[in-house]
C-alpha positions, -999 to +999 in steps of 0.1 A: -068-139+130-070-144+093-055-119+070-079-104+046-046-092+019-025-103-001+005-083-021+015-090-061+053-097-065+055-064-079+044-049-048+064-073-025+095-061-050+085-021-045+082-026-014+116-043+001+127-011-022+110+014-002+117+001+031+157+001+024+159+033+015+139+043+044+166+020+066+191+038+051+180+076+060+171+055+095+134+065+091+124+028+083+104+023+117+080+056+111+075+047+076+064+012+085+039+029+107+026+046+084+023+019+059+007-005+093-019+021+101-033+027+060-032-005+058-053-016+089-074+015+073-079-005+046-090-033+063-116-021+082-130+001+051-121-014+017-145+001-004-140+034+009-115+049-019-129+052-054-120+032-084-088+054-104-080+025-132-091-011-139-105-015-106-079-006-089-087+018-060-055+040-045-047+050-007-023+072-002+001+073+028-002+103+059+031+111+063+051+099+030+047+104-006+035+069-012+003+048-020-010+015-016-025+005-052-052-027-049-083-038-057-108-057-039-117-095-051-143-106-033-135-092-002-101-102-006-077-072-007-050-075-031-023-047-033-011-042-073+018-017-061+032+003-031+042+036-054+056+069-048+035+096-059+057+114-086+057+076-105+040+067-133+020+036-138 
Protein backbone atom coordinates (compact mmCIF):
# COMPACT_ATOMS: atom_id res chain seq x y z
CA UNK A 1 0.00 0.00 0.00
CA UNK A 2 1.20 3.41 -0.87
CA UNK A 3 1.62 6.01 1.72
CA UNK A 4 -0.34 9.14 1.18
CA UNK A 5 2.28 11.45 3.86
CA UNK A 6 5.12 12.66 4.11
CA UNK A 7 6.91 14.53 7.31
CA UNK A 8 9.25 17.99 6.90
CA UNK A 9 12.68 17.57 8.69
CA UNK A 10 11.40 19.69 11.28
CA UNK A 11 8.74 17.32 12.05
CA UNK A 12 10.99 14.21 11.65
CA UNK A 13 13.42 16.34 14.29
CA UNK A 14 10.20 17.12 16.81
CA UNK A 15 9.34 14.09 16.58
CA UNK A 16 12.48 11.63 17.51
CA UNK A 17 12.23 14.42 20.43
CA UNK A 18 8.84 13.50 21.48
CA UNK A 19 9.17 9.98 21.36
CA UNK A 20 12.40 9.94 23.72
CA UNK A 21 11.05 11.61 26.27
CA UNK A 22 8.10 9.46 26.06
CA UNK A 23 10.79 6.30 26.17
CA UNK A 24 12.11 7.78 28.99
CA UNK A 25 8.84 8.08 31.36
CA UNK A 26 8.32 4.43 29.53
CA UNK A 27 5.02 5.63 28.01
CA UNK A 28 6.58 5.57 24.42
CA UNK A 29 4.36 2.57 23.10
CA UNK A 30 0.83 4.44 24.13
CA UNK A 31 2.00 7.56 22.74
CA UNK A 32 2.88 6.00 19.44
CA UNK A 33 -0.65 4.81 19.42
CA UNK A 34 -1.97 7.65 19.71
CA UNK A 35 0.10 9.39 17.22
CA UNK A 36 -0.76 5.81 14.66
CA UNK A 37 -4.53 6.16 15.16
CA UNK A 38 -4.69 10.44 14.33
CA UNK A 39 -2.74 9.79 11.92
CA UNK A 40 -4.64 6.95 10.11
CA UNK A 41 -7.51 9.55 10.98
CA UNK A 42 -5.93 11.69 8.86
CA UNK A 43 -5.75 9.55 6.16
CA UNK A 44 -8.91 8.55 5.70
CA UNK A 45 -10.37 12.23 6.18
CA UNK A 46 -7.77 14.96 5.23
CA UNK A 47 -9.88 17.80 4.75
CA UNK A 48 -11.80 17.36 7.72
CA UNK A 49 -9.87 19.98 10.10
CA UNK A 50 -10.11 23.56 9.17
CA UNK A 51 -7.35 25.70 7.83
CA UNK A 52 -5.51 27.64 11.29
CA UNK A 53 -2.45 29.42 9.25
CA UNK A 54 -0.99 29.32 5.67
CA UNK A 55 -2.85 26.27 4.83
CA UNK A 56 -1.88 24.54 7.32
CA UNK A 57 -4.71 22.48 9.05
CA UNK A 58 -3.96 21.18 12.87
CA UNK A 59 -5.06 17.66 14.54
CA UNK A 60 -4.67 17.36 17.81
CA UNK A 61 -3.77 14.09 19.68
CA UNK A 62 -6.62 12.07 22.14
CA UNK A 63 -4.65 11.33 24.90
CA UNK A 64 -1.48 13.79 24.83
CA UNK A 65 -0.98 17.43 24.58
CA UNK A 66 0.28 17.26 21.00
CA UNK A 67 -0.72 17.99 17.32
CA UNK A 68 0.03 16.96 14.06
CA UNK A 69 0.50 20.37 11.93
CA UNK A 70 0.19 19.64 7.81
CA UNK A 71 -1.35 20.69 4.93
CA UNK A 72 -2.65 18.88 2.11
CA UNK A 73 -0.81 19.16 -1.52
CA UNK A 74 -2.78 17.61 -3.83
CA UNK A 75 -3.90 14.96 -1.87
CA UNK A 76 -0.60 14.49 -0.59
CA UNK A 77 -0.39 14.90 3.22
CA UNK A 78 2.55 16.68 4.40
CA UNK A 79 3.04 17.18 8.20
CA UNK A 80 4.87 20.87 8.90
CA UNK A 81 5.37 19.93 12.84
CA UNK A 82 4.35 17.37 15.57
CA UNK A 83 3.94 20.27 18.51
CA UNK A 84 2.98 20.26 22.02
CA UNK A 85 0.13 22.38 22.69
CA UNK A 86 1.62 25.05 25.09
CA UNK A 87 4.35 25.90 22.00
CA UNK A 88 4.37 28.57 19.94
CA UNK A 89 4.77 28.57 16.17
Amino acid sequence: MEENFSFSEDAKRELHRIACYFEYLEKGDQFFNDFIRQLNLLKQFPYSFQVRYKDVRIVALENYPYSLHYRVIKGHIYIVHVLNQSQDY
